[in-house]
N, CA, C and O atoms as a CHARMM CRD file, in Angstrom:
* protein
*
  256
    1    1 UNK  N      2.14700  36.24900 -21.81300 PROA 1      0.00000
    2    1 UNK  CA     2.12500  34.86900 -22.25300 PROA 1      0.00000
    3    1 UNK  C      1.48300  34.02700 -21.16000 PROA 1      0.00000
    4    1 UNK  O      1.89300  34.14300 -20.00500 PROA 1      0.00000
    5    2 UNK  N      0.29900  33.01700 -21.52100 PROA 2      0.00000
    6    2 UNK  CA     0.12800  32.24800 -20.58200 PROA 2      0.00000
    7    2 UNK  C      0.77400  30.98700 -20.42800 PROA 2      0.00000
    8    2 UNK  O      1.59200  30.64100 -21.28100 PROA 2      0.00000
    9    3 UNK  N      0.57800  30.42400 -19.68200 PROA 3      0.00000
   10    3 UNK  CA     1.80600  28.91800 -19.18400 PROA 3      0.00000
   11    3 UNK  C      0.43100  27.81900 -18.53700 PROA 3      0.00000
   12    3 UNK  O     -0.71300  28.12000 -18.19600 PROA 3      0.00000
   13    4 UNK  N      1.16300  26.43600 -18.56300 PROA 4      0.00000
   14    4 UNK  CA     0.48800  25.49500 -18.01100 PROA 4      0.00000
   15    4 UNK  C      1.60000  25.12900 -17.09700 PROA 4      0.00000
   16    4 UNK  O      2.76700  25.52000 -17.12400 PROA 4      0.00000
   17    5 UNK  N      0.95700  24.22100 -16.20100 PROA 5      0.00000
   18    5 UNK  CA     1.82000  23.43900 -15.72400 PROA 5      0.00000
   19    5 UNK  C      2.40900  22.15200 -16.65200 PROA 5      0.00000
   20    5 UNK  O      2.00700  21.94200 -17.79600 PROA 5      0.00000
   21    6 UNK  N      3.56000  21.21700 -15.88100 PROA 6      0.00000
   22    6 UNK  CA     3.95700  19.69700 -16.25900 PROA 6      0.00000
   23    6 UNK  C      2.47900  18.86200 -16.28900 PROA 6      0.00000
   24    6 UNK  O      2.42200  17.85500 -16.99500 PROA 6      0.00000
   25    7 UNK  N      1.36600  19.25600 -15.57200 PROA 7      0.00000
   26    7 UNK  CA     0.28500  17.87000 -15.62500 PROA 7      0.00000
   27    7 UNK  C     -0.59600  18.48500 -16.43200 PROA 7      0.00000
   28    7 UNK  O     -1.50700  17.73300 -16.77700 PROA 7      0.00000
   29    8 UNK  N     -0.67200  19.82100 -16.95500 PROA 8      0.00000
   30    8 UNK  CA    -1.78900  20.02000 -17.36300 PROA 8      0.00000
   31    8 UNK  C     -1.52800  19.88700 -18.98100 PROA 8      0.00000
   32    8 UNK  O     -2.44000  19.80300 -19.80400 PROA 8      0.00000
   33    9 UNK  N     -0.01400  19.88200 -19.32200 PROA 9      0.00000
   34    9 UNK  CA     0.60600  19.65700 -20.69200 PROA 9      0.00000
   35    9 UNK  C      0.86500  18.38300 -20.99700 PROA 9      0.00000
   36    9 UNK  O      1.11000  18.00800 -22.14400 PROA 9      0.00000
   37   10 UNK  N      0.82300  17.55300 -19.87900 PROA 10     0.00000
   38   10 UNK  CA     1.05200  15.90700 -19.45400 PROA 10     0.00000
   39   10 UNK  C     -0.72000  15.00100 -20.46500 PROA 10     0.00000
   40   10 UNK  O     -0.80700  14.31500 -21.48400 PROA 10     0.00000
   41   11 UNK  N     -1.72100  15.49800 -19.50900 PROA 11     0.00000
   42   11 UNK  CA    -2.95200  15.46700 -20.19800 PROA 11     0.00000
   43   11 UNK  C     -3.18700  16.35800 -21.62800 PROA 11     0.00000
   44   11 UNK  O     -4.27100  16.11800 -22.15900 PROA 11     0.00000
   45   12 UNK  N     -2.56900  17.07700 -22.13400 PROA 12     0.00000
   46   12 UNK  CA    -3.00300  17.58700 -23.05500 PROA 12     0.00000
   47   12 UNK  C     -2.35800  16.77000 -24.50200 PROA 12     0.00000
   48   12 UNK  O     -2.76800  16.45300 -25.61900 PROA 12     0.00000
   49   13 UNK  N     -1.03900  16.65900 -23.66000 PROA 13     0.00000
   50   13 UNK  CA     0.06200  15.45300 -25.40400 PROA 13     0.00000
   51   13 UNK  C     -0.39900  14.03900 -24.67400 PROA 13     0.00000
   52   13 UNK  O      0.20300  13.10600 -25.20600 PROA 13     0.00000
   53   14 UNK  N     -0.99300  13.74300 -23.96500 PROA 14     0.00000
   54   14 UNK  CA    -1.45100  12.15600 -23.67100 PROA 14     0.00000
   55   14 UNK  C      0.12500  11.34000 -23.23900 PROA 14     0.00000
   56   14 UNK  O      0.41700  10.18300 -23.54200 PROA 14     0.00000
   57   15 UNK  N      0.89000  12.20200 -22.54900 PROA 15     0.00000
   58   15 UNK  CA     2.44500  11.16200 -22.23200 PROA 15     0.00000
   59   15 UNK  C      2.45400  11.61400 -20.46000 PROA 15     0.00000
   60   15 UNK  O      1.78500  12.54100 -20.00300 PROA 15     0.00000
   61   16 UNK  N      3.11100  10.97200 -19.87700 PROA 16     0.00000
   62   16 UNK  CA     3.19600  11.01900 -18.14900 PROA 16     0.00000
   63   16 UNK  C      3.94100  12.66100 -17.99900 PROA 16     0.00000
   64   16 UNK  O      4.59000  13.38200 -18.75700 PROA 16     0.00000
   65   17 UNK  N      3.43200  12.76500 -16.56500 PROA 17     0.00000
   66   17 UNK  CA     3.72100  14.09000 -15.94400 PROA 17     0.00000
   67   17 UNK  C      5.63700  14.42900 -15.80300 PROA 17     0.00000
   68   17 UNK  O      6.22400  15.49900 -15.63900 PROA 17     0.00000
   69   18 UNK  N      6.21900  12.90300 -15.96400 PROA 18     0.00000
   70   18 UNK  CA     7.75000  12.90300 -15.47700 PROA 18     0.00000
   71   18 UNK  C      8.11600  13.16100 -16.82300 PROA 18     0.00000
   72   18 UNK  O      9.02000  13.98600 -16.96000 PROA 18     0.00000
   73   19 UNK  N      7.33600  12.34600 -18.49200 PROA 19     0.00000
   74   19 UNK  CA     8.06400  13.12400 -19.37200 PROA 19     0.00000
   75   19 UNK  C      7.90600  13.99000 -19.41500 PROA 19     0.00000
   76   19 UNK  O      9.00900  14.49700 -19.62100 PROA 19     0.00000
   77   20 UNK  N      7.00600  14.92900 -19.35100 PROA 20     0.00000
   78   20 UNK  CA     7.05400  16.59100 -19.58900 PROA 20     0.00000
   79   20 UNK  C      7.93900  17.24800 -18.91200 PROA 20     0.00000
   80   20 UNK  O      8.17700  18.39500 -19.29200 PROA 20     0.00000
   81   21 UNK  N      8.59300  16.76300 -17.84700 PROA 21     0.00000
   82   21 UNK  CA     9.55900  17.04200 -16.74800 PROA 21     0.00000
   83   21 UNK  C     11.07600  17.17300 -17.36800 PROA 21     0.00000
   84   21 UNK  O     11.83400  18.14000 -17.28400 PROA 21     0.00000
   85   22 UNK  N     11.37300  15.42700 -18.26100 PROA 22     0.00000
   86   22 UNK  CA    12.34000  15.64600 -18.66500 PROA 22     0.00000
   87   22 UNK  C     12.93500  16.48000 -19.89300 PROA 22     0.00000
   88   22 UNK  O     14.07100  16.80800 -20.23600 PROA 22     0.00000
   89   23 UNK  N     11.16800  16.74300 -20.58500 PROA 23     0.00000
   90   23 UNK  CA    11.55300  17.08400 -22.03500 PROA 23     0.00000
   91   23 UNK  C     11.93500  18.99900 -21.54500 PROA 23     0.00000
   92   23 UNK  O     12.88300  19.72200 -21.85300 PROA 23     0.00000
   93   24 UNK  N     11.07000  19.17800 -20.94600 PROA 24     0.00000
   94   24 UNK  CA    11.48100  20.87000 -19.64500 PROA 24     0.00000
   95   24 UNK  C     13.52700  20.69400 -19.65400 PROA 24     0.00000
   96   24 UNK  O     14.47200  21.38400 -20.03600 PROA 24     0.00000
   97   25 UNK  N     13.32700  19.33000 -18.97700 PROA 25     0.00000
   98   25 UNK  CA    15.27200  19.89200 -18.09800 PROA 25     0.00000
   99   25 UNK  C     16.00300  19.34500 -19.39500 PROA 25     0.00000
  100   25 UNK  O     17.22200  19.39600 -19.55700 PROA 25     0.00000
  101   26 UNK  N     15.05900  18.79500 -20.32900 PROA 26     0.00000
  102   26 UNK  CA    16.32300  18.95400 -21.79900 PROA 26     0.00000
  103   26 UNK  C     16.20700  19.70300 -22.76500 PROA 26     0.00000
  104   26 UNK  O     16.83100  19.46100 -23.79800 PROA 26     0.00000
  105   27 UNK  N     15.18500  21.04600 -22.63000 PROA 27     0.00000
  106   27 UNK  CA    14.74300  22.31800 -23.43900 PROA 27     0.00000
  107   27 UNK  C     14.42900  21.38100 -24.41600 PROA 27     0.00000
  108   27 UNK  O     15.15600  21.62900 -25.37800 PROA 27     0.00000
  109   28 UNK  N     13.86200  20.62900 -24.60500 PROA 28     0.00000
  110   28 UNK  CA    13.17700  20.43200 -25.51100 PROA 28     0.00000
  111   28 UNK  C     11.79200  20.91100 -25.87200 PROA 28     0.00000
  112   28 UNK  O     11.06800  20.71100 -26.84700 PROA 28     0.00000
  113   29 UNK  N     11.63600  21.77500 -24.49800 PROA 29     0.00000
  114   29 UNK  CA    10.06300  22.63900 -25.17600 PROA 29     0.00000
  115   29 UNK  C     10.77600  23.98800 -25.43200 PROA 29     0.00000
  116   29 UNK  O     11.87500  24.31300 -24.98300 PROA 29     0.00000
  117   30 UNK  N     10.01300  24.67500 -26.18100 PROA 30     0.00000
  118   30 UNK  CA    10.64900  26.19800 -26.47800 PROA 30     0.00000
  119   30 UNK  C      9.99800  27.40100 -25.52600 PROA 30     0.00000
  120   30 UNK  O      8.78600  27.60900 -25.57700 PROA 30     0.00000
  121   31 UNK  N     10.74600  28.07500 -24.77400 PROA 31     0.00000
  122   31 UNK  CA    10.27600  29.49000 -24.15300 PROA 31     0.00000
  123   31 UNK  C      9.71300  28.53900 -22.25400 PROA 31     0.00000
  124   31 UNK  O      9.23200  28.91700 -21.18500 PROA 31     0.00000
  125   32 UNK  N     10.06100  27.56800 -22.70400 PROA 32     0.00000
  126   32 UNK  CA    10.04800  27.10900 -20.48200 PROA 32     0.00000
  127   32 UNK  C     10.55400  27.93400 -19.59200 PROA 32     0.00000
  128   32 UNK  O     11.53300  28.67600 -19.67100 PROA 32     0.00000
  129   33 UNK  N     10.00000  27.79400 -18.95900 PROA 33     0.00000
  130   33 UNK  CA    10.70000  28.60400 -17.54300 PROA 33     0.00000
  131   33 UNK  C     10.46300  28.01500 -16.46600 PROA 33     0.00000
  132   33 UNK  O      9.27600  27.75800 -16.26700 PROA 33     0.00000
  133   34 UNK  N     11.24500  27.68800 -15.63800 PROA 34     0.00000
  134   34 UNK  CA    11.93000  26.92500 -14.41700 PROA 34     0.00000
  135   34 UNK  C     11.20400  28.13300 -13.29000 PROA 34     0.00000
  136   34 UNK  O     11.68900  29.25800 -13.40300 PROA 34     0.00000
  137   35 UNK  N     10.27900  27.99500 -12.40900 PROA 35     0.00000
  138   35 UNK  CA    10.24500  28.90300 -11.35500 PROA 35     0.00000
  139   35 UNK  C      9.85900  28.33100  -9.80800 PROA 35     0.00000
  140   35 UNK  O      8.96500  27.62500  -9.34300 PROA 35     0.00000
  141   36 UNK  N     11.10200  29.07300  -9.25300 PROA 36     0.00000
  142   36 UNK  CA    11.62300  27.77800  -8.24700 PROA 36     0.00000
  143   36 UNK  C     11.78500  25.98800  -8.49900 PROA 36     0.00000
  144   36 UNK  O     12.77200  25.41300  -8.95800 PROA 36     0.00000
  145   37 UNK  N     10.38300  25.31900  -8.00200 PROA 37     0.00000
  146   37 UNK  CA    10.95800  23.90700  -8.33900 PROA 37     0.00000
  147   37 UNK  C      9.53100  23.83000  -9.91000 PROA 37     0.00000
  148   37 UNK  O      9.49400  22.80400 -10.58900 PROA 37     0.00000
  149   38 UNK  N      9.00700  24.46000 -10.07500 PROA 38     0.00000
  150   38 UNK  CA     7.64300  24.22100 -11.09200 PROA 38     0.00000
  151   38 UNK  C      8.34700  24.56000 -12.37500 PROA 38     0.00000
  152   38 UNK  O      9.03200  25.56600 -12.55900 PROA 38     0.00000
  153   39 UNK  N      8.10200  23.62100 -13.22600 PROA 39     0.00000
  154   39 UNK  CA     8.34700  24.27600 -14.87700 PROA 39     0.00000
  155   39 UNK  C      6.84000  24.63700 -15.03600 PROA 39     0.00000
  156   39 UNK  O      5.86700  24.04300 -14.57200 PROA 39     0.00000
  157   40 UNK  N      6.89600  25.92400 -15.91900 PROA 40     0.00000
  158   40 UNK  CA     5.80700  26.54200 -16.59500 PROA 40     0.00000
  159   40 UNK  C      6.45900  26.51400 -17.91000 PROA 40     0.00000
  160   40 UNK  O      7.61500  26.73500 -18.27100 PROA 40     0.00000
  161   41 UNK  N      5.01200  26.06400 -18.73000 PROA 41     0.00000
  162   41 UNK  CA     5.17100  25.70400 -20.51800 PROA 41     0.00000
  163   41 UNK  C      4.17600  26.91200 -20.81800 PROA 41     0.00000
  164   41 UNK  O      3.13800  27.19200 -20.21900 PROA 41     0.00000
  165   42 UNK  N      4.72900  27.51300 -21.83700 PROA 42     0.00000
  166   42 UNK  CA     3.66300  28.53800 -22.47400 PROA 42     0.00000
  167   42 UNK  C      2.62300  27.55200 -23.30400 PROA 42     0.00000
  168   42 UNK  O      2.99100  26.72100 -24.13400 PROA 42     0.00000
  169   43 UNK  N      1.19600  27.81800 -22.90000 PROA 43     0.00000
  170   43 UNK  CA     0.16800  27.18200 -23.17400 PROA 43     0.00000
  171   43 UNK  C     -0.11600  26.57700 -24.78700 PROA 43     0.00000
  172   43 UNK  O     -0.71600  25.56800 -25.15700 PROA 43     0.00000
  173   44 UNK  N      0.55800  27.60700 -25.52100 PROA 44     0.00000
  174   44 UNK  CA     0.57300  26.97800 -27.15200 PROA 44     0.00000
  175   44 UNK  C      2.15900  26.38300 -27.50900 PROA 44     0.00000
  176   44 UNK  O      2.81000  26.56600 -28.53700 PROA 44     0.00000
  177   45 UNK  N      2.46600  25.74200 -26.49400 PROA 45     0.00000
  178   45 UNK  CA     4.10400  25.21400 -26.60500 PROA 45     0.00000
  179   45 UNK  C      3.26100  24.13300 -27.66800 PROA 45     0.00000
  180   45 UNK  O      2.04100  23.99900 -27.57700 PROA 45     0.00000
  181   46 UNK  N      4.16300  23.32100 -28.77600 PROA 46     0.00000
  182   46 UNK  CA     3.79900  22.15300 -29.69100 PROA 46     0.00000
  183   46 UNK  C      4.65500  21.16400 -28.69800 PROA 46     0.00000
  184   46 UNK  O      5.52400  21.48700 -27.88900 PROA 46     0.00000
  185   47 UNK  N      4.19600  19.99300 -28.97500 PROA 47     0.00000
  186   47 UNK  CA     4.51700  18.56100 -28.09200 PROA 47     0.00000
  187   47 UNK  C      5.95900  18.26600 -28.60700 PROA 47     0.00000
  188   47 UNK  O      5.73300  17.55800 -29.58800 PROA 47     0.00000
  189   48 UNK  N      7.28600  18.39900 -28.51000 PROA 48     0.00000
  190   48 UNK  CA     8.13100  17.70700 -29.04300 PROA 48     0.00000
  191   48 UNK  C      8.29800  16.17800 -29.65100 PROA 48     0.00000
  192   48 UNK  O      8.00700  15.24000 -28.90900 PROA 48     0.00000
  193   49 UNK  N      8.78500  15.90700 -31.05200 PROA 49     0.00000
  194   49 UNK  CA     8.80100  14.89800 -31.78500 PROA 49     0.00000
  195   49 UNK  C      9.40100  13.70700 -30.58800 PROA 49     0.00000
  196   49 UNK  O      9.68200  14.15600 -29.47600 PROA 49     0.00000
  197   50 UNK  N      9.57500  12.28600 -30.83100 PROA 50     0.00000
  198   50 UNK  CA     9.55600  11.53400 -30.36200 PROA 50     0.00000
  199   50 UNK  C     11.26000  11.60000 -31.38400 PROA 50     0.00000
  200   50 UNK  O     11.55200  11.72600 -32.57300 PROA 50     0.00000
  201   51 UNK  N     12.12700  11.40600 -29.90300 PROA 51     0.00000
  202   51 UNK  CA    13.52300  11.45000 -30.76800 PROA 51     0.00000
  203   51 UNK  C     14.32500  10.19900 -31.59300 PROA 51     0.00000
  204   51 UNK  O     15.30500  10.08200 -32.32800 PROA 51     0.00000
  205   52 UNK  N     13.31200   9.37200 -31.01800 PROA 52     0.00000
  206   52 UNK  CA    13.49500   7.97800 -31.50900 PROA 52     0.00000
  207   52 UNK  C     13.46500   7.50800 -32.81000 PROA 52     0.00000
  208   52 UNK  O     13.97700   6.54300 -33.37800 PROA 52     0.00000
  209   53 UNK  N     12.72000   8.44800 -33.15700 PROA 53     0.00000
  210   53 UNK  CA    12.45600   8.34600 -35.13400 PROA 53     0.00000
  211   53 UNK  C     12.98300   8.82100 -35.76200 PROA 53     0.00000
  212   53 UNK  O     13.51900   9.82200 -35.28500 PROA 53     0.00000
  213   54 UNK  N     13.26200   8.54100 -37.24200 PROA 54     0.00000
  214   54 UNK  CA    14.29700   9.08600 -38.07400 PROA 54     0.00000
  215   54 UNK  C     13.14300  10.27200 -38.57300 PROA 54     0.00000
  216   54 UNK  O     13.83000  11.23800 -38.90300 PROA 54     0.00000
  217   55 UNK  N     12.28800  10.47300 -38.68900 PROA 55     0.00000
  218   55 UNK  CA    11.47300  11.30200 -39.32300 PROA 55     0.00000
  219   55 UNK  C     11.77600  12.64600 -38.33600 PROA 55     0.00000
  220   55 UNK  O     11.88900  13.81800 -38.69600 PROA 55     0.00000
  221   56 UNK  N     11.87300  12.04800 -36.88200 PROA 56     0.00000
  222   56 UNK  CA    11.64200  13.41200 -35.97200 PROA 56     0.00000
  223   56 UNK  C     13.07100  13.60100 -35.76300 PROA 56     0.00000
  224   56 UNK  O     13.31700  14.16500 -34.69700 PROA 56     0.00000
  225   57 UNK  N     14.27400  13.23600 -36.60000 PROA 57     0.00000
  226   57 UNK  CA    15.60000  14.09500 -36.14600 PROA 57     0.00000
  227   57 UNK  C     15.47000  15.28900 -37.75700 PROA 57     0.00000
  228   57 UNK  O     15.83200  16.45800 -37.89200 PROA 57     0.00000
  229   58 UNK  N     14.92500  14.50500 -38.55700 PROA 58     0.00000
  230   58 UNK  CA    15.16300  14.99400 -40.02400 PROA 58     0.00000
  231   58 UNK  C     14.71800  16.55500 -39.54800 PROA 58     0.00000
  232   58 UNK  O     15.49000  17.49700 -39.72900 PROA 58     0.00000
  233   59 UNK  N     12.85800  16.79600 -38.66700 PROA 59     0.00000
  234   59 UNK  CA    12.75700  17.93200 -38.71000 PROA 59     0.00000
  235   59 UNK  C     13.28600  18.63000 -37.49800 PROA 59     0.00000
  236   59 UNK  O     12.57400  19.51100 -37.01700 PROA 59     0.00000
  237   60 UNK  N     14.38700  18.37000 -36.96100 PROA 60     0.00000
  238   60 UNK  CA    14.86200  19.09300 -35.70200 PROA 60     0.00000
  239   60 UNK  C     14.14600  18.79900 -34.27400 PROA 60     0.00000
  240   60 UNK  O     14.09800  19.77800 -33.52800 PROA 60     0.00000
  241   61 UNK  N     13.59700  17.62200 -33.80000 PROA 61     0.00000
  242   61 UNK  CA    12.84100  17.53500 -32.62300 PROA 61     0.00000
  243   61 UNK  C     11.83800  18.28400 -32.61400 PROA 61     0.00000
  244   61 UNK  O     11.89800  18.99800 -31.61400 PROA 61     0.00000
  245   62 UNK  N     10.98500  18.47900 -33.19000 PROA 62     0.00000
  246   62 UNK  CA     9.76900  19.38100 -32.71400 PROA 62     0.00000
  247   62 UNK  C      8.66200  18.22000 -33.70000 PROA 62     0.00000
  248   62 UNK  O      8.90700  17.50800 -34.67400 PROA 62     0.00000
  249   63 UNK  N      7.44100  18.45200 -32.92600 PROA 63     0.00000
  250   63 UNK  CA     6.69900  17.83800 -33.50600 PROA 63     0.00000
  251   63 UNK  C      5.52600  18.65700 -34.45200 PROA 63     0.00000
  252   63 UNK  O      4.81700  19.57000 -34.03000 PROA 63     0.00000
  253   64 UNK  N      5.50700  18.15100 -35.69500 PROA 64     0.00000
  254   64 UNK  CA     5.16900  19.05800 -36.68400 PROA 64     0.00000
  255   64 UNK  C      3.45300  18.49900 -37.36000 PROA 64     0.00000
  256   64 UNK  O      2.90700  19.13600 -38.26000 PROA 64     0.00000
């Protein structure tokens, strides 16, 4: 499996390097891995829904 980093998944969903950080330490991405202090995202991770919306609890947090 390949992985990105927090900035390179940061530029890819267009949101800051600290959310990708938090959405990592609240598993909100699927298959992360924590190594030492770096989260690595598997490169075809999908962007998690914005939890703020009623649309994105209906489909479980993931963005579809």
């Amino acid at each position: 499996m390949e992985y990105i980093s927090c900035a390179e998944a940061a530029e890819k969903w267009g949101i800051s390097e600290r959310r990708v950080q938090k959405l990592c330490e609240g598993e909100r991405i699927l298959d992360v891995v924590k190594f030492g202090r770096v989260w690595l995202i598997p490169k075809d991770a999908a962007k998690p829904a914005d939890g703020r919306t009623k649309a994105a609890k209906q489909v479980g947090g993931m963005h579809v």
